[in-house]
C-alpha positions in Angstrom: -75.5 -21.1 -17.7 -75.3 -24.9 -18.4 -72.0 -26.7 -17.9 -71.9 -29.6 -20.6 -69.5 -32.7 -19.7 -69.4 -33.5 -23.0 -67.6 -31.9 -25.5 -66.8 -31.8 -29.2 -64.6 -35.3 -30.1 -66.0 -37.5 -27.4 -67.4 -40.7 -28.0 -70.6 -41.5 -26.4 -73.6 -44.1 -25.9 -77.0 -43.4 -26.1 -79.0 -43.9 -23.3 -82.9 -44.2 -24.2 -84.6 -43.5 -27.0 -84.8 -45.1 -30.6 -81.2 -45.0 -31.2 -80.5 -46.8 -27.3 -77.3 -48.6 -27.1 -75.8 -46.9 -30.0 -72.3 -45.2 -30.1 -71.1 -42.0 -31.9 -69.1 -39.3 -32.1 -70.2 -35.5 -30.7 -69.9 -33.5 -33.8 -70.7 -30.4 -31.6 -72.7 -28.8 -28.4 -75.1 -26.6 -27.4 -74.8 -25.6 -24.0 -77.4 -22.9 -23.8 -80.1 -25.8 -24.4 -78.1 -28.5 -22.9 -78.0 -30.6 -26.0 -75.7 -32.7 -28.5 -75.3 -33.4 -31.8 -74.0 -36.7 -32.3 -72.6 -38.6 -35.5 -75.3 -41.2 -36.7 -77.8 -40.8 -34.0 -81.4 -39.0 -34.0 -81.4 -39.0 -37.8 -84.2 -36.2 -39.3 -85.0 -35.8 -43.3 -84.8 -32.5 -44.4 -85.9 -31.2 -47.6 -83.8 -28.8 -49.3 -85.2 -26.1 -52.0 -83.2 -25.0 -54.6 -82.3 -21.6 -53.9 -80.0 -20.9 -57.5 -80.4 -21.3 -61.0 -79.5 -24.3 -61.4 -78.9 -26.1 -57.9 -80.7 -29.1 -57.1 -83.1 -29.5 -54.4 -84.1 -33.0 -52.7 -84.7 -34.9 -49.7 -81.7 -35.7 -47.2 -80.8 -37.2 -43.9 -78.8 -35.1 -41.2 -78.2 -35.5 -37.4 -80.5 -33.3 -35.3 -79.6 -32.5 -31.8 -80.2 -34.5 -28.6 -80.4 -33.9 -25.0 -76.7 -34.3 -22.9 -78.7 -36.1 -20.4 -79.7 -39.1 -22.8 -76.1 -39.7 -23.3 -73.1 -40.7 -21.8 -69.1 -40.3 -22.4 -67.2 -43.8 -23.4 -64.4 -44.4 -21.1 -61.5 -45.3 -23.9 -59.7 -47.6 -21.1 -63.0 -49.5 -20.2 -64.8 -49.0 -23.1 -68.3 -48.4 -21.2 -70.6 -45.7 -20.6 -69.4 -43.5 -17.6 -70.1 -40.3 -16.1 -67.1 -37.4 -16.0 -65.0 -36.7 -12.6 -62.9 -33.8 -12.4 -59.6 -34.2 -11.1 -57.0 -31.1 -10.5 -53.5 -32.1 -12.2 -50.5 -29.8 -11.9 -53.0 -26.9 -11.3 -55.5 -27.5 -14.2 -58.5 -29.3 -14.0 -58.9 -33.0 -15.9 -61.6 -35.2 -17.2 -61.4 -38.6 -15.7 -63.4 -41.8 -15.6 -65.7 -42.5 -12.7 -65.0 -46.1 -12.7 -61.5 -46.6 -13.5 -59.5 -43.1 -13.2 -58.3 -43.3 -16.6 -58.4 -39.6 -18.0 -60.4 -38.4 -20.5 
């Protein structure tokens, strides 16, 4: 079983790849292939056939899913890319930021 560091709501940069440098948020996860979906990155076309009387078909633009590994969690204090520490607080276990501490 994977365990993703990312999860649903986090904002993240991409790492490589034709969308490199860009930020967005994770719509969702799939941890059983280790990937992300993120808002406004790795844009596909999809065409979509009618499938009632009267529904229209067409052409349309949707996110497709990208590996965790190509991207990384925005720190909100520093603003940057960072990777995810765990911290144990009051008996749970807490996101933080690798570079400043500041929780995720």
């Amino acid at each position: 079983m994977n365990s993703l560091k990312i999860k649903k709501n986090d904002t993240v940069v991409v790492l490589s790849g034709k969308d490199k440098g860009k930020q967005g948020k994770v719509l969702g996860t799939i941890p059983s292939e280790a990937k992300v979906v993120v808002e406004g990155i790795n844009k596909v076309t999809c065409h979509i056939k009618p499938r009632k009387q009267g529904e229209e078909g067409g052409i349309t633009q949707r996110e497709a899913a990208i590996y965790a590994s190509k991207v990384q969690v925005v720190c909100p204090k520093c603003g940057k890319g960072t990777r995810v520490a765990y911290v144990i607080k009051d008996g749970k276990k807490a996101r933080t930021c690798k570079k400043c501490g500041a929780e995720l």
